[in-house]
C-alpha positions in Angstrom: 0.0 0.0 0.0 3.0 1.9 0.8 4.4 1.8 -2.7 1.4 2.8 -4.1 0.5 5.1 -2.7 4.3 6.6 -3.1 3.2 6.2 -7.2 -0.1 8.4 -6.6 1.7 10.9 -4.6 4.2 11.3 -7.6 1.9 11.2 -9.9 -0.3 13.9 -8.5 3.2 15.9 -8.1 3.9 15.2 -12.1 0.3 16.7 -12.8 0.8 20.0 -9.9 4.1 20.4 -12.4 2.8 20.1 -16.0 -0.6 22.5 -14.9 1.8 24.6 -13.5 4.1 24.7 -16.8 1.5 24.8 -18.7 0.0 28.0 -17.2 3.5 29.7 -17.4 3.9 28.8 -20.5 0.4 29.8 -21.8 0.9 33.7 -19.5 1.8 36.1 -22.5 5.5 36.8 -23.2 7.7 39.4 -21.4 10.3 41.8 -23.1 12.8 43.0 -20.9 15.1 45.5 -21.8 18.5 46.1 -20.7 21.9 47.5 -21.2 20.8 51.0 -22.5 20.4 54.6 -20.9 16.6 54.2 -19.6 15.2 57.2 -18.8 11.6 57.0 -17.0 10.4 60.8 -16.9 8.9 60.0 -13.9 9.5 63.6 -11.4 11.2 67.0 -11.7 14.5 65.3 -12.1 16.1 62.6 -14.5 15.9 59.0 -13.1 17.7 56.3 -14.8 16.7 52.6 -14.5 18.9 49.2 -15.4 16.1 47.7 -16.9 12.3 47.5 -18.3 9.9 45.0 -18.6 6.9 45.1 -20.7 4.5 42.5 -20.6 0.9 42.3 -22.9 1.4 45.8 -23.8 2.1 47.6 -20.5 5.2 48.5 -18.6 5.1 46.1 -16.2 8.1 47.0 -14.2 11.2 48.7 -14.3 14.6 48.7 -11.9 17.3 46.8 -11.5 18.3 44.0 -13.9 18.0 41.2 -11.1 14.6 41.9 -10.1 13.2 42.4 -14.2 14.4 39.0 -14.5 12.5 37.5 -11.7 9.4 39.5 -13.2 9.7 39.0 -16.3 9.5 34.6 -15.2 10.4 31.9 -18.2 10.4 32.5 -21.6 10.6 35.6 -21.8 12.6 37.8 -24.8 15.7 40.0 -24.1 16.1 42.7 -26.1 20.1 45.0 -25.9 19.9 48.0 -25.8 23.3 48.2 -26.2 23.7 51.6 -24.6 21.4 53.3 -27.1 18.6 55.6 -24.8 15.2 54.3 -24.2 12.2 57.1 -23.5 8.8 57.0 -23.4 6.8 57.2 -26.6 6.6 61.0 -27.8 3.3 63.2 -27.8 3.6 66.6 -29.6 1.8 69.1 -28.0 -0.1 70.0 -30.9 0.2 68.9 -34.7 -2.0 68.4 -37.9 -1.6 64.3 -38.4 -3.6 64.6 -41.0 -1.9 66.4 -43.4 1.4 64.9 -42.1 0.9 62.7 -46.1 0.9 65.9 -48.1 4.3 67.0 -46.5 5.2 63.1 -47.0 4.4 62.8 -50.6 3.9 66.4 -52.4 6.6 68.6 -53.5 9.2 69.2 -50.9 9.3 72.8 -50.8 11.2 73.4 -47.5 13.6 76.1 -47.6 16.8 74.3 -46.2 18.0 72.7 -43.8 14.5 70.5 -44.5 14.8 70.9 -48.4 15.9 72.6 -51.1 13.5 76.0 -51.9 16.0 78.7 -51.7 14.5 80.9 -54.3 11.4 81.1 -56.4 13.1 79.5 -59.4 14.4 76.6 -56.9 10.4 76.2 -56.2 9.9 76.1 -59.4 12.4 73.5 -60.3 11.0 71.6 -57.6 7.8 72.1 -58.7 8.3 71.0 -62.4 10.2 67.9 -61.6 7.4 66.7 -58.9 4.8 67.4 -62.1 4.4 63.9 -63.1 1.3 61.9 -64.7 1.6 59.5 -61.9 1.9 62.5 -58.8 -1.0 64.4 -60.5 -3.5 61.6 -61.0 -3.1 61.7 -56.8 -5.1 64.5 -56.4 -5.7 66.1 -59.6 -3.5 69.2 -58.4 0.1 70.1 -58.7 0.9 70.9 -55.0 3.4 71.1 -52.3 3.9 72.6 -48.5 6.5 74.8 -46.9 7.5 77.8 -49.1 8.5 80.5 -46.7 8.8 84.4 -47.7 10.9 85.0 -44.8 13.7 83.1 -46.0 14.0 82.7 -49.1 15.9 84.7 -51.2 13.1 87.2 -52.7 11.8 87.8 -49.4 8.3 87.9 -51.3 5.7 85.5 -51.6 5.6 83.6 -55.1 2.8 84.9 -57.3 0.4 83.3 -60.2 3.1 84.2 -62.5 5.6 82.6 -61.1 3.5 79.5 -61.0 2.2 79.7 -64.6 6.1 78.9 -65.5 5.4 75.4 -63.5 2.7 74.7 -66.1 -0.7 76.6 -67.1 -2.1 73.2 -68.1 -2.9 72.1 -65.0 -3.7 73.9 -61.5 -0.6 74.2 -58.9 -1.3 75.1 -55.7 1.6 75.5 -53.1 1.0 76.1 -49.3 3.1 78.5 -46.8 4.9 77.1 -44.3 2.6 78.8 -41.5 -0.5 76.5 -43.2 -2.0 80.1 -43.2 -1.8 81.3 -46.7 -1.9 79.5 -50.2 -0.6 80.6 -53.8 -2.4 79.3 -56.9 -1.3 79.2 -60.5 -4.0 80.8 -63.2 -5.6 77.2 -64.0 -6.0 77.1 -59.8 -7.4 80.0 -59.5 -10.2 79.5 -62.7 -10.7 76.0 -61.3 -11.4 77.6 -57.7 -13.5 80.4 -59.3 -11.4 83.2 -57.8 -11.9 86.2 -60.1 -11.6 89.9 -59.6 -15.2 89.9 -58.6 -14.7 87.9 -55.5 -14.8 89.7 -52.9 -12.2 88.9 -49.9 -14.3 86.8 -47.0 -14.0 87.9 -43.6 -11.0 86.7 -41.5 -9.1 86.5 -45.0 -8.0 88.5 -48.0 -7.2 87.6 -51.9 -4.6 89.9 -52.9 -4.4 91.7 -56.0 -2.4 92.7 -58.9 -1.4 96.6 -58.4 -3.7 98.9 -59.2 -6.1 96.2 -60.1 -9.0 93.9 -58.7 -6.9 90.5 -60.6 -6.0 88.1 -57.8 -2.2 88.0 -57.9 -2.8 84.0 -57.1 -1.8 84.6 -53.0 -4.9 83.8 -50.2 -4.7 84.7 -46.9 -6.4 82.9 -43.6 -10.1 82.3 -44.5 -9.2 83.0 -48.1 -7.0 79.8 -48.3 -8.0 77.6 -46.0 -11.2 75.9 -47.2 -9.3 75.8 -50.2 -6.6 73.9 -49.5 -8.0 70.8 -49.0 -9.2 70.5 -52.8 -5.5 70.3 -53.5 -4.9 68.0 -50.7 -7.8 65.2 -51.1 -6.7 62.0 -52.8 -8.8 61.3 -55.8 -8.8 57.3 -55.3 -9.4 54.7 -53.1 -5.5 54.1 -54.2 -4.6 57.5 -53.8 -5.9 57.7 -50.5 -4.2 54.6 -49.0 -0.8 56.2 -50.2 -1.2 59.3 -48.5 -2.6 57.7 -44.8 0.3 55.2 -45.3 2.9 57.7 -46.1 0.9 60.5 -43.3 1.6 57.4 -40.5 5.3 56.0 -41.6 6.6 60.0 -40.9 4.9 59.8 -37.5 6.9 56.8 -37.1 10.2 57.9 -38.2 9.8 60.3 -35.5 9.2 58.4 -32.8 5.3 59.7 -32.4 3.2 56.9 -30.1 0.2 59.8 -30.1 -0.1 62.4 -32.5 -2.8 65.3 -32.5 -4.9 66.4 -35.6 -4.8 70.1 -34.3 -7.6 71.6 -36.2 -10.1 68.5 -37.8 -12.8 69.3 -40.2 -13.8 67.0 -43.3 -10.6 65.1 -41.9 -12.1 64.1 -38.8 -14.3 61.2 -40.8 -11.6 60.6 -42.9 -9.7 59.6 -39.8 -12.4 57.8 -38.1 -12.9 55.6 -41.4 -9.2 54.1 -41.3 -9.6 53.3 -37.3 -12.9 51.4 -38.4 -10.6 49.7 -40.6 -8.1 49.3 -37.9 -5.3 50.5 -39.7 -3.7 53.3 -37.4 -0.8 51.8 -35.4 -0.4 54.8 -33.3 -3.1 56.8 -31.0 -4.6 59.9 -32.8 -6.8 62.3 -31.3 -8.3 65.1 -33.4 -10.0 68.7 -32.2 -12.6 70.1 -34.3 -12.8 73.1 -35.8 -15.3 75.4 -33.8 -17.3 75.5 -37.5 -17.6 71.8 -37.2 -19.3 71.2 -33.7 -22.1 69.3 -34.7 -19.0 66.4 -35.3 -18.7 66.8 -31.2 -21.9 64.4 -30.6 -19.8 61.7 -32.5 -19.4 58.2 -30.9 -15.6 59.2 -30.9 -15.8 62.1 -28.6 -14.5 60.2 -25.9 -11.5 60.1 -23.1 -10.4 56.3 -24.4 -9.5 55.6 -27.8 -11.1 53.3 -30.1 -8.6 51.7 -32.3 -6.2 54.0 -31.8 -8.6 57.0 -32.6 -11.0 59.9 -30.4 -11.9 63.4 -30.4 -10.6 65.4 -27.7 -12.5 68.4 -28.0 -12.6 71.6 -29.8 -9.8 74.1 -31.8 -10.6 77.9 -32.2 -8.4 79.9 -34.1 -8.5 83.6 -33.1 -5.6 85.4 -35.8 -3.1 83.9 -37.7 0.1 83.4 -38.6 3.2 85.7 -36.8 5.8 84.8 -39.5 3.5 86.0 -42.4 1.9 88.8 -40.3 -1.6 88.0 -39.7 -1.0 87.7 -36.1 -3.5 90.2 -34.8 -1.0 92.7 -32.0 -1.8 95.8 -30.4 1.4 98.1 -31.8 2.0 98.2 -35.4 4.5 95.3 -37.2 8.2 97.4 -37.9 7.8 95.6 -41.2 4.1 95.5 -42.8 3.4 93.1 -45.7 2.3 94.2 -49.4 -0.3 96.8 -49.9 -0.9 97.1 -46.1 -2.5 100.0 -44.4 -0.6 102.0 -42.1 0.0 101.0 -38.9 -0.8 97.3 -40.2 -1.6 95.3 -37.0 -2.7 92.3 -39.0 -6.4 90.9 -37.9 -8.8 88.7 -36.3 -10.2 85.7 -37.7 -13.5 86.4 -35.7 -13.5 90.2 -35.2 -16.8 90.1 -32.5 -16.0 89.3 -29.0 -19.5 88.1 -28.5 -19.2 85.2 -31.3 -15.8 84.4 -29.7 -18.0 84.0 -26.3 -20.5 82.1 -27.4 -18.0 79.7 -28.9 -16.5 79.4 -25.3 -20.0 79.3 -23.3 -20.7 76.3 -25.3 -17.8 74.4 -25.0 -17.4 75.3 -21.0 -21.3 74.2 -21.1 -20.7 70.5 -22.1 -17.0 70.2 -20.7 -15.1 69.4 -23.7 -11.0 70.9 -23.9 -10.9 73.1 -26.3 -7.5 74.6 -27.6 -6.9 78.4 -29.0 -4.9 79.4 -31.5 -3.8 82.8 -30.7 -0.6 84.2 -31.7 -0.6 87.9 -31.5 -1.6 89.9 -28.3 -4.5 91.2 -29.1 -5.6 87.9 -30.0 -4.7 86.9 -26.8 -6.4 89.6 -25.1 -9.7 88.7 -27.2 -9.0 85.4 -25.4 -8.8 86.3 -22.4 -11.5 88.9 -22.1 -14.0 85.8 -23.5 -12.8 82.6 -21.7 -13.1 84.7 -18.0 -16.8 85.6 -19.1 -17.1 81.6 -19.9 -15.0 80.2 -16.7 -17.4 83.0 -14.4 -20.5 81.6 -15.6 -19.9 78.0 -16.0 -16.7 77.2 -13.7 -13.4 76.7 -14.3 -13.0 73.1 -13.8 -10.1 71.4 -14.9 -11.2 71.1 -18.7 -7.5 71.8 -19.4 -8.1 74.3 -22.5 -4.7 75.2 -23.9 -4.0 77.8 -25.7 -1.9 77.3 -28.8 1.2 79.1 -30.3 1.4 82.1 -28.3 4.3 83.5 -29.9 3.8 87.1 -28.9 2.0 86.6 -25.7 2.7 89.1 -23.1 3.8 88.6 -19.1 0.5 89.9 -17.5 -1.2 87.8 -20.8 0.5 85.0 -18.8 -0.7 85.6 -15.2 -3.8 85.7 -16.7 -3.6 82.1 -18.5 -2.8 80.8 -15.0 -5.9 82.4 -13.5 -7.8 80.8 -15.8 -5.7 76.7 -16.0 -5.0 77.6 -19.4 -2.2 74.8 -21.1 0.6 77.0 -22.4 1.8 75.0 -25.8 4.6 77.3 -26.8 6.4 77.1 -30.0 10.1 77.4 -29.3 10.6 76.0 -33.0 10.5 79.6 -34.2 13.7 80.2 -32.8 15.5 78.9 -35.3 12.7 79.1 -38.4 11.8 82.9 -37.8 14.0 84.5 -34.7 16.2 86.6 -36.9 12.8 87.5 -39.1 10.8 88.2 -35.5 13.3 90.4 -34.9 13.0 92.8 -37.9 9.1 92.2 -38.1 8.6 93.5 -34.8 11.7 94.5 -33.1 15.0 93.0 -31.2 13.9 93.3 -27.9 10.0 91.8 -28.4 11.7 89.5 -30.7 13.7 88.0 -27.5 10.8 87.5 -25.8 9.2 85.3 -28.8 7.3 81.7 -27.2 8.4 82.4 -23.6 8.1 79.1 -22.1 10.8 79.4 -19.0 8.8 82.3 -17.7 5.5 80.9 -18.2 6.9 77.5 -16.3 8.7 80.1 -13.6 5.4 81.9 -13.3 3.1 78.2 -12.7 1.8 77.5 -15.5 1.5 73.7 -17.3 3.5 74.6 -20.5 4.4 71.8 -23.8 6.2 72.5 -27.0 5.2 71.4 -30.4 6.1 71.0 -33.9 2.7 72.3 -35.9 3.8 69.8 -38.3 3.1 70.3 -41.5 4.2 73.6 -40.8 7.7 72.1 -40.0 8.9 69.0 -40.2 7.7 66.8 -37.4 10.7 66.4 -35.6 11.0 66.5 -32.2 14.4 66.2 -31.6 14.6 69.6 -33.4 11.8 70.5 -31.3 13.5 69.9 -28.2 16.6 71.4 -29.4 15.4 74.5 -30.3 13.9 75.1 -26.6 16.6 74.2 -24.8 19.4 76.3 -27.3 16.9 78.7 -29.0 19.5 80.1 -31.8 18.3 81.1 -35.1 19.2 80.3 -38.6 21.9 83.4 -38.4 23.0 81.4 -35.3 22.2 84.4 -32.6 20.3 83.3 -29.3 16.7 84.6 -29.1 15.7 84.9 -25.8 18.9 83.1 -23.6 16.5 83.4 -20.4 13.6 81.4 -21.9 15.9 78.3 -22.5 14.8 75.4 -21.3 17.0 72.4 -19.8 17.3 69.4 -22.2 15.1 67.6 -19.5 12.2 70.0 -19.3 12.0 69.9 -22.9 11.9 66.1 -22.7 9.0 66.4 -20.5 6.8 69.0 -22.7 7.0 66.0 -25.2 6.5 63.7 -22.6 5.2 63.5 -19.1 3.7 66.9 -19.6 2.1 66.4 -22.8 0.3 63.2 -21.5 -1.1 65.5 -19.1 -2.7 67.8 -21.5 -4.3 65.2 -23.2 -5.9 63.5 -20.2 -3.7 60.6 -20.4 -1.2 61.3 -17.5 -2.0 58.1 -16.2 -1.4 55.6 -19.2 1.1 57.4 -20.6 4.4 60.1 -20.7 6.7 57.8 -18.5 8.0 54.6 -17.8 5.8 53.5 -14.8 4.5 50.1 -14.1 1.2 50.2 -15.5 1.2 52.4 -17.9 0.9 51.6 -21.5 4.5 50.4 -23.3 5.1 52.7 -25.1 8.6 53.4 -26.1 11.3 55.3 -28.3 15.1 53.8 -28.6 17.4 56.8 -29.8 20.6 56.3 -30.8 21.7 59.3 -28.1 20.9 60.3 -24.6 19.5 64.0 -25.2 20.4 64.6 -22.0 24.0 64.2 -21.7 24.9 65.2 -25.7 26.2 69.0 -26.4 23.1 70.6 -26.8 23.9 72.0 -30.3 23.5 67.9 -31.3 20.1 67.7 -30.0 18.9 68.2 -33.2 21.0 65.2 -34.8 19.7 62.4 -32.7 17.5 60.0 -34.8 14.6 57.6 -33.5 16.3 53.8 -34.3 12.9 52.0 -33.5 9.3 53.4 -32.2 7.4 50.9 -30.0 2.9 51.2 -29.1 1.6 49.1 -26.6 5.0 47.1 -26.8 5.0 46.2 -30.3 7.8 47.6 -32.5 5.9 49.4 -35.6 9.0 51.2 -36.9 12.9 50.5 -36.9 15.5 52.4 -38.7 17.6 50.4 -41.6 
């Protein structure tokens, strides 16, 4: 009896053993990685870990090596690091995903470092050699993004006639860098039905031909805007794919794990299609234009995402653009644009406080975030004077509005954000883009004082940085760079006291941005718990010379621990 029951014992034991191999072998995989600079972002101050587990797409622990080895258990996959850096996934503080394709696949128009477009006759070029049977039948248009006036050797705006030397076949329609104005050949303007008898809309102006009512082929704000898109939209199921494919793969390259769609109007179903389609790989989250509320009772207005996409409230935009002067100030730009009126201030896009208000009363009413882009002071002041009407009436809970830009925002404009938990998303990136043009626009010592984001971080307020990609490149490494060393394309320092360390930069494109998208808790650092998102870069910004920010490339982006780009 003895003996047997020995045998029953053991083979009780032998079945204890396989359930319990069984169930470790059936418990989803660990990653653990090691052997690398692993920065977590977690607090005020950089805190570096040995190693990182992840584990059925969560950070599941991070420490030392010994203990990630115990947690990670058998079978799980190492992955060296081999001393490259390791960060959280990045979130730009505000962006346009959406038309992240047409910067991917039209004409490259970038003046350099980002391209070649010099000159006008270098767009041209550019423009002639894109003009292709196959690059036309995309969207029926000729087009590209990024020209910029302020650098390129004209210091003028290409016209219609420069255009018509592209081709007069067939409409071209180029975009500024600031996404604020657009210039159309002659067969873009017929197409649009822009003639000398259309009159300019409000918030925007068609300019002329001197001494004539003949569009000259440049829009301004409302005048190019709804436009733009007709040069934009792909004309095929085909089409289409190519520019959400190439849109994504740039987002990639960059090391983006959530990217914002800044200003969302017919894109927003656009967007919402492909995530019914599951095809986005990275989380999305898109504000709607203030014209497009009714798009706020969508089943995608939502704190969670639904595969990988949600609205996250509204976007106002009170002025325009600083660099092209249709920021809307209170003294007079040194330097006005062509055919301006004395004492040019630029404008408002929405000239009556009370439509402004209403705008805000609505969105305070039914608690969504909404974002405003403001740029000048007086636009800033507009905002002010109708967001305190709105918090006084309906509270000011934390709805965490931001406001966007803020180029030429003012110190008591700032005290007055923090009154009100206004999100500071400054725009460092101008630094280096438009310092040295800031400076003769509207004078050296305002010019210094451009984006201000160590003083609105000294004076309380929640600040991140962005790229406004397309308007740049996305690149956040520039991004970061250009906070923390703010020189401009002459190489002078714009505003030394509003530098930022290389680690509070980190954070506005980290820890900080998670926070002013409601996702502090699942995302912006490695924490156990929080979602695995990662970027591996091939140096640590944080110990470089801060002049090679800028150089550091993203070798492989990670979402919910899967790894959905690496570099060749």
């Amino acid at each position: 009896m003895k003996g047997k029951a020995l045998l029953i014992l053991s083979l009780l034991t032998s079945i204890i053993i396989l359930i319990s191999c069984n169930k470790e072998t059936t418990k989803p995989q660990a990653t653990v990685y090691f052997n690398g600079k692993i920065i977590t972002m977690e607090g005020d101050n950089p805190t570096y870990v040995e190693a990182l587990v992840t584990r059925n797409g969560k950070i599941e622990f991070t420490g030392n090596s010994d203990q990630a080895m115990e947690k990670a258990g058998m079978g799980h996959k190492m992955i060296n690091l081999k001393g490259k850096t390791m960060l959280p996934g990045f979130i730009d503080g505000h962006s346009h995903f959406a038309n992240f394709s047409a910067q991917a696949i039209g004409a490259q128009i970038l003046p350099p470092p980002d391209a070649g477009a010099k000159d006008i006759p270098s767009i041209i070029s550019i423009l002639k050699e894109w003009n292709t049977e196959e690059n036309r039948a995309l969207t029926g248009w000729i087009f590209g993004t990024g020209f910029d006036d302020s650098v390129i050797e004209e210091k003028r705006f290409p016209t219609k006639e420069d255009l018509d030397k592209v081709t007069t076949e067939h409409p071209v329609m180029i975009i500024h860098i600031s996404n604020h104005f657009a210039v159309l050949n002659s067969k873009g303007l017929e197409l649009l039905g822009i003639t000398e008898d259309t009159k300019n809309p409000e918030g925007g102006i068609i300019r002329r031909m001197p001494n004539s009512q003949e569009p000259n082929g440049v829009l301004e704000e409302l005048a190019a805007i709804p436009h733009m898109l007709k040069a934009l939209t792909p004309k095929s199921d085909e089409a289409l794919l190519k520019f959400m494919k190439a849109g994504q793969d740039l987002a990639l390259y960059y090391g983006y794990t959530t990217a914002q769609e800044g200003r969302a109007m017919e894109q927003h179903e656009l967007l919402a299609t492909f995530a019914d389609k599951n095809f986005w790989k990275i989380d999305i989250v898109s504000y709607i234009d203030y014209s497009f509320q009714d798009l706020m009772k969508s089943k995608w207005n939502k704190k969670e995402y639904e595969n990988h996409y949600r609205i996250g409230g509204l976007k106002l935009t009170l002025d325009g653009s600083p660099q092209g002067r249709t920021a809307w100030r209170t003294k007079p730009y040194l330097l006005a644009p062509h055919n301006a009126a004395p004492n040019y201030l630029g404008y408002p896009a929405i000239p009556k406080d009370e439509d402004v208000l209403a705008i805000y009363e609505n969105a305070f009413k039914n608690n969504w975030q909404i974002l405003t882009h403001a740029n000048g002071d007086a636009a800033m002041d507009q905002m002010i004077r109708t967001m305190s009407k709105a918090a006084k009436k309906y509270g000011n809970e934390d709805r965490r509005n931001v406001l966007i830009h803020g180029q030429y925002v003012r110190d008591d404009q700032l005290d007055s954000l923090k009154k009100l938990n206004v999100i500071a998303s400054l725009y460092p990136l101008h630094t280096f883009y438009w310092g040295d043009w800031h400076q003769e626009i509207i004078g050296g010592e305002l010019g210094e004082k451009i984006s201000p984001v160590k003083t609105a971080l000294n004076k309380g307020l929640k600040v991140t940085i962005h790229s406004d990609a397309p308007v740049a490149l996305p690149n956040l490494m520039r991004v970061v760079w250009t906070a923390v060393e703010r020189t401009s394309r002459s190489g002078k320092v714009i505003g030394e006291n509003e530098r930022l360390t290389p680690y509070e930069a980190l954070q506005a494109i980290t820890s900080w941005s998670a926070y002013q998208h409601f996702e502090e808790d699942t995302k912006g650092s490695l924490t156990a718990g929080k979602l695995a998102d990662l970027v591996i870069l091939n140096e640590n910004p944080l110990t470089v010379e801060p002049s090679k920010i800028k150089d550091i490339v993203v070798l492989e982006t990670i979402k919910e621990g899967e790894s959905i780009y690496k570099r060749e």
